[in-house]
N, C-alpha and C positions, 0 to 999 in steps of 0.2 A: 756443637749445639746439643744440648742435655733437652730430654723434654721428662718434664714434668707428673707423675700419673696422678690427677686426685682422686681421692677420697669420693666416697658415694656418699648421697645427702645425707642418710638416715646415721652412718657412722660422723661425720659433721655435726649431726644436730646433736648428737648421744655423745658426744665426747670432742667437748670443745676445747681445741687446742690453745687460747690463750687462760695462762694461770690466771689473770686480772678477772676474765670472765668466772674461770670455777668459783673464785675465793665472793665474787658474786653472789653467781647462785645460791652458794654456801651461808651467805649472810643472811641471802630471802630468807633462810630459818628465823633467824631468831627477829627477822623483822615482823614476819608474820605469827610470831607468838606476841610478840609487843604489842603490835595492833589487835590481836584477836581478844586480849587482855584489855587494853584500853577500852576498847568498844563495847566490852562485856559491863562493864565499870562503867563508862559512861551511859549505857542501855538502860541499867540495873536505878539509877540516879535517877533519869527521866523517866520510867514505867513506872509510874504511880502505884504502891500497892505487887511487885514485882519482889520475890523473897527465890533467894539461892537455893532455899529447902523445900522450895512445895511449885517451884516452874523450872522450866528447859530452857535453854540456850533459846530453842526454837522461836518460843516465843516473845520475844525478842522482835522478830523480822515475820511475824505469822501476820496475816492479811486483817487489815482492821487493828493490828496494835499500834499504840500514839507512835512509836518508837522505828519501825519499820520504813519509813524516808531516809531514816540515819543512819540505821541498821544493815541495813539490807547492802548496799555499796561497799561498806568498809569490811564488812564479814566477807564478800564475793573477792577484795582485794585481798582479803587474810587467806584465804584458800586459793588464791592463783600465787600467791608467793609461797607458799606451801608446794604447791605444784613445780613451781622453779627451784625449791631446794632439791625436791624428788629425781631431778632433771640432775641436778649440780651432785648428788649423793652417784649413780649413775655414772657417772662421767669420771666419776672419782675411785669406780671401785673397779682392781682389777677382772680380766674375763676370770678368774676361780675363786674371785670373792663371791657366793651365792650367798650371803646372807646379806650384807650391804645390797645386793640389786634387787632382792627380794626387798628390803626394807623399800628398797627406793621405789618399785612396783608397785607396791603397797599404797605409799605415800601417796604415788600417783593415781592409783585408785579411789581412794579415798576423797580424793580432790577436786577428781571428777564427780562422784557420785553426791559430794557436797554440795557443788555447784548445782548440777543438775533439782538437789533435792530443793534446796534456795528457790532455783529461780522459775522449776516446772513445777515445784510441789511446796510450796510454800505452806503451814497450816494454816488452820484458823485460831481464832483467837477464843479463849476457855466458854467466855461467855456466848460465843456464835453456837461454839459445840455444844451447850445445855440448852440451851434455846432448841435442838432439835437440826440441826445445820452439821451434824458431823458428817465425814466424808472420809474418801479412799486418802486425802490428804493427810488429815492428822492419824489415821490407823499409819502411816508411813515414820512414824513419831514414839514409838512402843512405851519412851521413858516418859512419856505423861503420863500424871494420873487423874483420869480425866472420873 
């Protein structure tokens, strides 16, 4: 009788042994560029008065935009699949690849702190902000110009 040793979670979770699974993860990329695109395009349709050259992403899913019931989900989906590429980039790069793990750290970072920025720190919307209503929120926002 042969026994078994496994794996500890954290090596598990970080480097998952079925290819099906990597080639996965690997695909959350480009799915969550497709989606981040799509929703960017469909956001940019329905915000009334909404131009590529003089607003941010942000405002998009900022508090009090028409657009932000729409927004706000499919961006939170674009950035957790982002987060599963980061996970699949990872899993894919050997221990003395440091640039791939870094990338994928990175990724990960990013992904979180999107999230977080989404869903703790949402902005306001331009008009809130001149009205006299700016906040720590949209100073969180550097690339408006408000």
């Amino acid at each position: 009788m042969t026994i078994v040793k496994q794996q500890p979670l954290r090596q598990r979770l970080l480097k998952p042994s079925s290819t099906t699974l990597r080639k996965g993860l690997l695909v959350c990329g480009i799915l969550s560029s497709l989606l981040y695109v799509a929703t960017d395009v469909i956001g940019t349709l329905l915000y009334e008065g909404y131009s590529y050259a003089d607003n941010t992403w942000s405002e998009l899913f900022a508090i009090g935009a028409p657009t932000r019931p729409l927004i706000a989900p499919y961006s939170i989906a674009a950035t957790l699949l982002t987060a599963a590429f980061a996970v699949g980039l990872w899993s894919l790069a050997a221990p003395k690849r440091t640039a791939a793990r870094v990338t994928a750290a990175m990724l990960l970072g990013s992904s979180a702190f999107g999230i977080a920025a989404q869903v703790f720190f949402p902005m306001l919307t331009r008009e809130a902000s001149a009205a006299g209503e700016g906040t720590l929120r949209n100073a969180l926002h550097p690339p408006c110009r408000w």
